[in-house]
C-alpha positions as CSV (number, residue, x, y, z in Angstrom):
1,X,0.0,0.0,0.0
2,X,2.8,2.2,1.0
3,X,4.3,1.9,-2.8
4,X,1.1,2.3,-4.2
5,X,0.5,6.1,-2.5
6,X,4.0,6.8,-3.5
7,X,3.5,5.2,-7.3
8,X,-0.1,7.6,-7.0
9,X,1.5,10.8,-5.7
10,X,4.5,10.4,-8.6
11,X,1.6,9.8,-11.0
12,X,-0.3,12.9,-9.9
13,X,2.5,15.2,-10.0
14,X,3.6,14.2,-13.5
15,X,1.5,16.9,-15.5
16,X,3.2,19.8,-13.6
17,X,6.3,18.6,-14.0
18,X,5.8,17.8,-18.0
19,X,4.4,21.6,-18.0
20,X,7.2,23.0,-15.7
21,X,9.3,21.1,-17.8
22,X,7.7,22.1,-21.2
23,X,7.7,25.8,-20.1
24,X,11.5,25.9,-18.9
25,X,12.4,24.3,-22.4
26,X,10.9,27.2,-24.3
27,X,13.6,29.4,-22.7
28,X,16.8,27.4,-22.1
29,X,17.2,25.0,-25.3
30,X,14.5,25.2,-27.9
31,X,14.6,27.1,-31.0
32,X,14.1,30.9,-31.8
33,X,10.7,30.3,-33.0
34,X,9.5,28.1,-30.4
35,X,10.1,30.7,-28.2
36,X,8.7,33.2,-29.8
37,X,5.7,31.6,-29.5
38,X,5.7,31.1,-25.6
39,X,7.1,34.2,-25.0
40,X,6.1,36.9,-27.1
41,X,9.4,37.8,-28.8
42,X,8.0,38.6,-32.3
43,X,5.8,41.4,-30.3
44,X,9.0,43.7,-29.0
45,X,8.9,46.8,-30.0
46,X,11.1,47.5,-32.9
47,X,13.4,49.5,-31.3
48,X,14.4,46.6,-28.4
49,X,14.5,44.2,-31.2
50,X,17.1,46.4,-32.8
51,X,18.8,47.3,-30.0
52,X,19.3,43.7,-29.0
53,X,20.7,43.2,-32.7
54,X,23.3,45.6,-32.4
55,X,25.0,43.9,-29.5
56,X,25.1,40.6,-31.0
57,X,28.0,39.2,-33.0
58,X,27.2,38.9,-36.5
59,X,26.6,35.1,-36.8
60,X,24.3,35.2,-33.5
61,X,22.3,38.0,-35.6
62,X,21.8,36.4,-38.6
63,X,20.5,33.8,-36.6
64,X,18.3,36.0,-34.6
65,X,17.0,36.9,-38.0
66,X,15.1,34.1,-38.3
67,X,13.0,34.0,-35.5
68,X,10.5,35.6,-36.9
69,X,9.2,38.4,-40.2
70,X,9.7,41.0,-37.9
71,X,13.7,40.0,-36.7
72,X,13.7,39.3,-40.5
73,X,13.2,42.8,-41.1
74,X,15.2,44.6,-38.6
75,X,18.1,42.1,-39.6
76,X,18.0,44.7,-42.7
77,X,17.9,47.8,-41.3
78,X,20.3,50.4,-42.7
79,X,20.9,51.8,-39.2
80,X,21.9,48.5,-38.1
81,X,24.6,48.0,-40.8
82,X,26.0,51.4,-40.7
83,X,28.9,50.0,-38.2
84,X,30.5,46.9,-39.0
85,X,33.9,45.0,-38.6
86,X,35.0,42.1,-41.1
87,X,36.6,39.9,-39.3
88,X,38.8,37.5,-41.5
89,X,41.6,35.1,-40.6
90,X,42.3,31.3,-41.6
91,X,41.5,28.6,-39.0
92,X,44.8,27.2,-39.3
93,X,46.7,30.4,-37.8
94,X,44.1,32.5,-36.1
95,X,42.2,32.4,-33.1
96,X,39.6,34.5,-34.5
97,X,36.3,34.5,-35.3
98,X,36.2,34.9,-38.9
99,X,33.0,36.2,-41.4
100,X,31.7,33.5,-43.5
101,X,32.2,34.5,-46.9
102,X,28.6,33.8,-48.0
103,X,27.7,36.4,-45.8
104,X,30.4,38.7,-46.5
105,X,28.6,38.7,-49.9
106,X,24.8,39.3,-48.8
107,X,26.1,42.4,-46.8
108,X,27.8,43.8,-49.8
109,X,25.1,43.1,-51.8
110,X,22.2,44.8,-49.8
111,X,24.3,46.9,-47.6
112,X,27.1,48.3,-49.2
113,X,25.3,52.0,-49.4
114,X,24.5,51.6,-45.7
115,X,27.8,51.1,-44.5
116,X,29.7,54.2,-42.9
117,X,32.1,53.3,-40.3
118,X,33.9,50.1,-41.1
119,X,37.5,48.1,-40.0
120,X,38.6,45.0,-41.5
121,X,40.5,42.8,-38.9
122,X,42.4,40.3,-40.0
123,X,45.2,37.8,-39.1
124,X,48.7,37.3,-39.9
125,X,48.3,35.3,-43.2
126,X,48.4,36.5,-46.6
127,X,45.3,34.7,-47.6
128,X,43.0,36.9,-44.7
129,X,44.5,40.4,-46.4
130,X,44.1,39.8,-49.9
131,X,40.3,38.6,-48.8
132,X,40.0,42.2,-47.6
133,X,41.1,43.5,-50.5
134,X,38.7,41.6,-52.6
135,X,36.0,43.0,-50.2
136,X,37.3,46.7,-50.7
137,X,37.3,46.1,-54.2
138,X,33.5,45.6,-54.3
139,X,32.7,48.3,-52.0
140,X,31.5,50.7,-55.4
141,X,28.1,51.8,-53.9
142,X,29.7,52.9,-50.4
143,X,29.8,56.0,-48.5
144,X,32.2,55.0,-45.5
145,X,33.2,57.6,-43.6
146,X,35.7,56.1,-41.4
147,X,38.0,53.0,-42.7
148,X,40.4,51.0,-40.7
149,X,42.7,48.2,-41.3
150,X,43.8,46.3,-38.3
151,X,46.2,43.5,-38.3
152,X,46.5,41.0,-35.1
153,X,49.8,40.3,-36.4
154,X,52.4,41.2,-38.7
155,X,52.7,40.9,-42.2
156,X,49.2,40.5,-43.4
157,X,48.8,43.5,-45.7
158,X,52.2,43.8,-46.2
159,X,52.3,40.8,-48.1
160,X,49.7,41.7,-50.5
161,X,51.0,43.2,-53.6
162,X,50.9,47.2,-53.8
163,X,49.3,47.2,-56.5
164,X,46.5,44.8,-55.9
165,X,46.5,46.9,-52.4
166,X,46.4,50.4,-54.1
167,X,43.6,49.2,-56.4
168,X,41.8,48.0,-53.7
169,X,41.7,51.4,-51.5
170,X,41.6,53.5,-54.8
171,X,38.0,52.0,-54.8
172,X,36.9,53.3,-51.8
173,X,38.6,56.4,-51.8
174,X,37.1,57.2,-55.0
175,X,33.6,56.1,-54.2
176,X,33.2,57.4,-50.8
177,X,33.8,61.5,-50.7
178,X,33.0,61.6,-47.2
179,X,36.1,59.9,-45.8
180,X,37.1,61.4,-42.3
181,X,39.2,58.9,-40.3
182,X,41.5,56.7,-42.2
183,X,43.7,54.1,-40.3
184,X,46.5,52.3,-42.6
185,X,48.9,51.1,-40.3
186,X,51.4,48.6,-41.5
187,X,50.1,48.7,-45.0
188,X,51.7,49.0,-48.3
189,X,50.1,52.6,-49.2
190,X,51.7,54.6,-51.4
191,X,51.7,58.6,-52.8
192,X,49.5,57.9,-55.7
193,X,47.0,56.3,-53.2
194,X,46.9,59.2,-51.0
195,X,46.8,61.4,-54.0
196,X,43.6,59.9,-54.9
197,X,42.2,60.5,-51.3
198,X,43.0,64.0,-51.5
199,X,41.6,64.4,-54.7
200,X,37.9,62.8,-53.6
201,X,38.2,63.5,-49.6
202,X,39.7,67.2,-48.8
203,X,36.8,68.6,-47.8
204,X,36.2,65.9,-45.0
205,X,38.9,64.1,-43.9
206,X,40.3,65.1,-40.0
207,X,42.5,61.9,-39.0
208,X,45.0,59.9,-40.7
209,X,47.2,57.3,-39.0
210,X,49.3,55.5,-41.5
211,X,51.9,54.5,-39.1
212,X,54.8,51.9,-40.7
213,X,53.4,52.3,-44.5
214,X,57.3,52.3,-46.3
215,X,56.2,53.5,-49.6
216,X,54.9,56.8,-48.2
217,X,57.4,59.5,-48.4
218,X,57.6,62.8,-47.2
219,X,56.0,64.2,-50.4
220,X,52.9,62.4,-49.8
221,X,52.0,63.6,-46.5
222,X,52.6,67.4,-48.0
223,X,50.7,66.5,-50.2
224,X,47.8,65.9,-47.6
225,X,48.8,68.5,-45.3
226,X,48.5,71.0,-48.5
227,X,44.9,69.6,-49.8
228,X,42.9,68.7,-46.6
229,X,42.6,71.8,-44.7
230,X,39.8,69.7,-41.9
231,X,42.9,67.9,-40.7
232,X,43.1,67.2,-37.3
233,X,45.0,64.5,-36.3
234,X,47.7,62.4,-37.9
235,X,50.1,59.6,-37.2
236,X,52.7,58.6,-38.6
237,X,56.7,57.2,-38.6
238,X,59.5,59.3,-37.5
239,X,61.4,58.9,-40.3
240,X,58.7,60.6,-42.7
241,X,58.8,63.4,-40.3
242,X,60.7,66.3,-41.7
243,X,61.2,70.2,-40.9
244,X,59.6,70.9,-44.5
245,X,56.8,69.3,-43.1
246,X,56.2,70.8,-39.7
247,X,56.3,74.3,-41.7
248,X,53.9,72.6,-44.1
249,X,51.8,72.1,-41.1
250,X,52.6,75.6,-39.5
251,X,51.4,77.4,-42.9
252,X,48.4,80.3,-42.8
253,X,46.3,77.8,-44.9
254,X,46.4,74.9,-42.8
255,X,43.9,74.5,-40.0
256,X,44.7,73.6,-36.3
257,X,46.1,70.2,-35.9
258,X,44.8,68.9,-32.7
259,X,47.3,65.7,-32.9
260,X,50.4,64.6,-33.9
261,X,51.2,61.3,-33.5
262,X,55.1,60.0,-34.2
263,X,55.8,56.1,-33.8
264,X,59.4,56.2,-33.5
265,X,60.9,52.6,-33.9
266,X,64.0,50.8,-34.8
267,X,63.6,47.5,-36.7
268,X,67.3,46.9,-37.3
269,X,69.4,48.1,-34.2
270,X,72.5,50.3,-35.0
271,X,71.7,50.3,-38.9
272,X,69.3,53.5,-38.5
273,X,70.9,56.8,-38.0
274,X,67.7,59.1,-36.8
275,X,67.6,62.7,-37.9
276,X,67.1,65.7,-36.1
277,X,64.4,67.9,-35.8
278,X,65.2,71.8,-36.1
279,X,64.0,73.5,-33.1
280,X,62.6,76.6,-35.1
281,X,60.2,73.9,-37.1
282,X,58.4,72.9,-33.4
283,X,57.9,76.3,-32.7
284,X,56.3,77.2,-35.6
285,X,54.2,74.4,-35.4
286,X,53.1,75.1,-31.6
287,X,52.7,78.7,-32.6
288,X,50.3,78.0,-35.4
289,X,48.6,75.1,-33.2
290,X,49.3,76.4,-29.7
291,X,47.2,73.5,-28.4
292,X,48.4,71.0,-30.2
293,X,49.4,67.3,-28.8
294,X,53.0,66.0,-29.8
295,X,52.8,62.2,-28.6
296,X,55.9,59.9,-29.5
297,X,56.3,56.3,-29.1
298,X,59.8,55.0,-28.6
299,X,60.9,51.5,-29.4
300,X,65.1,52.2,-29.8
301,X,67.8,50.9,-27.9
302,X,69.8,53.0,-26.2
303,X,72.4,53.7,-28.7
304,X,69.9,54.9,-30.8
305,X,68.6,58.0,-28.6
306,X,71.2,60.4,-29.4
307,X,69.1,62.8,-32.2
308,X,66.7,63.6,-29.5
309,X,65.8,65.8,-27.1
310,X,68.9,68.0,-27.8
311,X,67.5,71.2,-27.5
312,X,63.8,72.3,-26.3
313,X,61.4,70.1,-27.9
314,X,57.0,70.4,-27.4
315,X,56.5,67.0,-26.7
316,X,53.1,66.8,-24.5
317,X,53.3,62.4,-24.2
318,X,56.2,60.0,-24.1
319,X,55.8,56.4,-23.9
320,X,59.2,54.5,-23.8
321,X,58.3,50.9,-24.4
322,X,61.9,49.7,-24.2
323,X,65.3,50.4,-22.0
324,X,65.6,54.0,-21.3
325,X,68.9,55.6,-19.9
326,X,69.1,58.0,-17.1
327,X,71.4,60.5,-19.5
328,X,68.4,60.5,-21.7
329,X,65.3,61.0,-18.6
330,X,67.7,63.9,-17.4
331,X,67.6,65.6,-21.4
332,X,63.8,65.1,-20.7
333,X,63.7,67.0,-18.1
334,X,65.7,69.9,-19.1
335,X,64.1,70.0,-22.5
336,X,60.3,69.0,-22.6
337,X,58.5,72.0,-20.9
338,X,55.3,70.7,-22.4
339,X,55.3,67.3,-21.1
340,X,51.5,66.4,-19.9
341,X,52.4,62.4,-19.9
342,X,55.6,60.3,-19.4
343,X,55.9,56.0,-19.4
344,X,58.8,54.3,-18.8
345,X,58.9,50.5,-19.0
346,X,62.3,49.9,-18.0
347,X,65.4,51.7,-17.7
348,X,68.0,50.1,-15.6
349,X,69.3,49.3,-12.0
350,X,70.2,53.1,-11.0
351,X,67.9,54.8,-9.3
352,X,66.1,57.8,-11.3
353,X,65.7,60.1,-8.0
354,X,67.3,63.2,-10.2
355,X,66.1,62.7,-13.1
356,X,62.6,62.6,-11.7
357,X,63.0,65.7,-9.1
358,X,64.3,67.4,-12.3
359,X,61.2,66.2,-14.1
360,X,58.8,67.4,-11.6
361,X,60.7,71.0,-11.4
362,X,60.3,71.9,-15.1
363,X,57.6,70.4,-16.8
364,X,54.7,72.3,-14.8
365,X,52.5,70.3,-17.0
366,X,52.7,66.9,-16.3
367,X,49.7,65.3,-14.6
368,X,50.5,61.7,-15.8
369,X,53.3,59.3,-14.7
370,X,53.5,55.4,-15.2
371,X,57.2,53.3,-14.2
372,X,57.7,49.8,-15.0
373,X,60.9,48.1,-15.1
374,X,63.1,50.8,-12.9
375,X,64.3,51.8,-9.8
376,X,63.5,54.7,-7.2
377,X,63.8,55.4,-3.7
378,X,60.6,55.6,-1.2
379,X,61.9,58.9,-0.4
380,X,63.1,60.1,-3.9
381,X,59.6,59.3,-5.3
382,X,57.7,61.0,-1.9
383,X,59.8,64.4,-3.1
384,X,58.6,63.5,-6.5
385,X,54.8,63.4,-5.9
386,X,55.6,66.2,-3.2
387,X,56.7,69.1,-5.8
388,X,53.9,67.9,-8.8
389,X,51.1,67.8,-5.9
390,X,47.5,67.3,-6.6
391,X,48.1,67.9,-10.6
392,X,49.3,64.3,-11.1
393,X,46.0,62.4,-12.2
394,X,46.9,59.6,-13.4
395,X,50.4,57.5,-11.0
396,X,50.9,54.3,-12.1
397,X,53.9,52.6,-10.4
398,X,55.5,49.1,-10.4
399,X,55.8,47.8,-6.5
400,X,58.7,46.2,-7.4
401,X,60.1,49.5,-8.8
402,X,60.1,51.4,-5.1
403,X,63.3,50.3,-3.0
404,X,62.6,51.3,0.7
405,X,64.6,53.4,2.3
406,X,65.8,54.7,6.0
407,X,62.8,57.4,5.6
408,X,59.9,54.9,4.2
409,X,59.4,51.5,3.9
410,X,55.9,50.4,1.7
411,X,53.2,51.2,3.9
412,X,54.4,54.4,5.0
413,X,54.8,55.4,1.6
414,X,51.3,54.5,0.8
415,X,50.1,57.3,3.6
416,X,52.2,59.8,2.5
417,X,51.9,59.6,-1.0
418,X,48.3,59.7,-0.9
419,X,48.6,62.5,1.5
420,X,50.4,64.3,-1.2
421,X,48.1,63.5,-3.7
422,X,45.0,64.7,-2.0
423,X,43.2,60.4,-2.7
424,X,44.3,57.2,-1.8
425,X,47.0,55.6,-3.8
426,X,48.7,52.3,-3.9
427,X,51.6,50.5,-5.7
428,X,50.4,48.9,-9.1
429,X,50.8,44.7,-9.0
430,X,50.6,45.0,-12.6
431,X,50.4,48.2,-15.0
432,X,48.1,49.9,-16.4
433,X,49.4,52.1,-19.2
């Protein structure tokens, strides 16, 4: 009998549990449409549906798209396709997610006129560039107005042949005439190329980072800074930088540019002699552009330092992403009155107490700081953060760059730095730059 009640009561409670079951299903493993039907999905209103669409991954929203008519049609919306990143890479040497090509080609054909602000990302391999370039190629019917080519990895575009490259971007450049941002990095550009952006885009175009593109010369960034009288911001290698061209950028006809970006980096150590920069050429460029930002990215070694910071130079940021030497920090300080932002990743095993008192007494601007590989004392930094006071926003310091000291150990410099600084402040584990 006792069984039987038990057999009963499991009998009786089976319908719930097929329902609870049933109902549960509908949200955690059955299909779009099934859902749809338990749950109301097809009746959002359009603008949740499309809002939901935007922050899904493209393959996720073309399968969204067929949920339902109405997915169906907000899957098509030009608003929806007016941002957009191709992602392409071969499974063999990537660990991304890469665009099926199928629907690489619906986009392009039913989108290409929406699309306005678009980056190709792809992988190291050959294969992954050129399929960009096939895609730029078709791009006839576009009005993009901001283009970027990212590569995880180098070569990618660099192995692509210029002129298949050229071609490829001529497309867009020409189609477009609404271009204004345009990031080339690491690409194999070339004068012609940007003489056929000037020619469709001077009216519009503001920023241009082309960064490590070895068939640019000198010529062709004249040749923008003379046309495109928007310009705001550019980027680009050290060794395309010239005094011509600061005067170029200095001239009554050019605008205010807002930022200057200089990569400065040595692929073959000791078989690049850098050039110097006249000091007359920075100051007419900060006297036509009094606010603009001079940020420079080192990656030398340290025999390859020597052409700068000579004489006064408007730097506002320095990042240093290799070895550093104290002679050079101390030209810093004597010769960067501008300075708003200085990183260091590694310098040495002397301690930088000088060089950063000296820092602190002449660039009144300086509200940034971030140390990684070096070495200074509890006290010498204290003094530091001392004479820049509450001005320094942004202190990011290795723990293991602080060696304590008679005056502080750790914890006592914790409390008195962040006395200094006006907030509490610790010692970075990691950094953060």
């Amino acid at each position: 009998m006792k069984r039987a009640r038990q057999k009963v009561g499991v009998e009786n409670e089976a319908p719930e549990t097929s329902q609870k079951r049933k109902k549960r299903t509908c949200f955690q493993g059955a299909p779009f449409g099934e859902a749809s039907l338990h749950s109301g999905w097809g009746s959002l209103p359009h603008h949740v549906i499309l809002r939901i669409f935007q922050f899904l991954p493209l393959v996720d929203r073309a399968r969204a798209s067929s949920v339902c008519r109405r997915w169906n049609e907000t899957f098509h919306v030009p608003e929806l396709w007016r941002r957009f990143e191709f992602e392409l890479s071969q499974p063999a040497t990537s660990y991304l997610k890469s665009t099926h090509p199928d629907l690489i080609q619906q986009i392009i054909k039913r989108h290409a006129d929406h699309l306005q602000y678009v980056s190709f990302k792809v992988d190291s391999s050959t294969e992954s560039a050129e399929a960009a370039c096939n895609i730029l190629s078709q791009l006839v019917n576009c009005s993009i107005k901001t283009l970027g080519l990212i590569s995880t990895a180098k070569p990618s575009f660099m192995n692509v042949s210029k002129a298949h490259f050229a071609s490829a971007l001529t497309v867009v450049f020409v189609n477009s005439k609404s271009l204004s941002s345009i990031k080339i990095d690491d690409t194999p550009v070339d004068d012609p190329s940007l003489k056929v952006l000037v020619a469709n885009n001077s009216d519009t175009l503001k920023l241009l980072k082309m960064s490590s593109c070895p068939y640019v010369s000198p010529a062709g960034i004249l040749c923008v800074a003379d046309q495109c009288h928007g310009l705001k911001e550019l980027a680009l290698n050290y060794y395309i930088l010239s005094d011509e061209l600061l005067l170029a950028l200095s001239s009554e006809k050019h605008v205010d540019l807002e930022h200057l970006r200089i990569d400065v980096v040595s692929e073959n150590p000791g078989q690049v002699e850098f050039h110097t920069i006249k000091k007359q050429s920075w100051d007419a460029l900060v006297k036509h552009s009094p606010k603009v930002n001079i940020v420079m990215y080192f990656f030398l070694y340290e025999e390859e330092f020597d052409a700068f910071f000579r004489e006064e130079t408007p730097v506002t940021h320095l990042y240093f992403g290799r070895a550093v030497s104290k002679a050079m920090l101390g030209r810093i300080g004597m010769n960067c009155p501008r300075l708003i932002e200085l990183v260091v990743c590694a310098n040495g095993l002397q301690p930088l107490d000088d060089e950063l008192m000296q820092i602190a007494e002449r660039c009144k601007n300086l509200t940034a700081m971030g140390l990684g590989e070096c070495e200074v004392t509890c006290r010498g930094f204290v003094e530091f953060v001392k004479m820049c006071g509450g001005r320094l926003t942004q202190l990011s310091i290795m723990e293991e760059v602080l060696i304590p000291d008679n005056d502080y150990n750790l914890d006592q410099l914790h409390s008195e730095v962040s006395k200094h600084l006006g907030r509490m402040w610790f010692p970075d584990m990691m950094p953060t730059w």
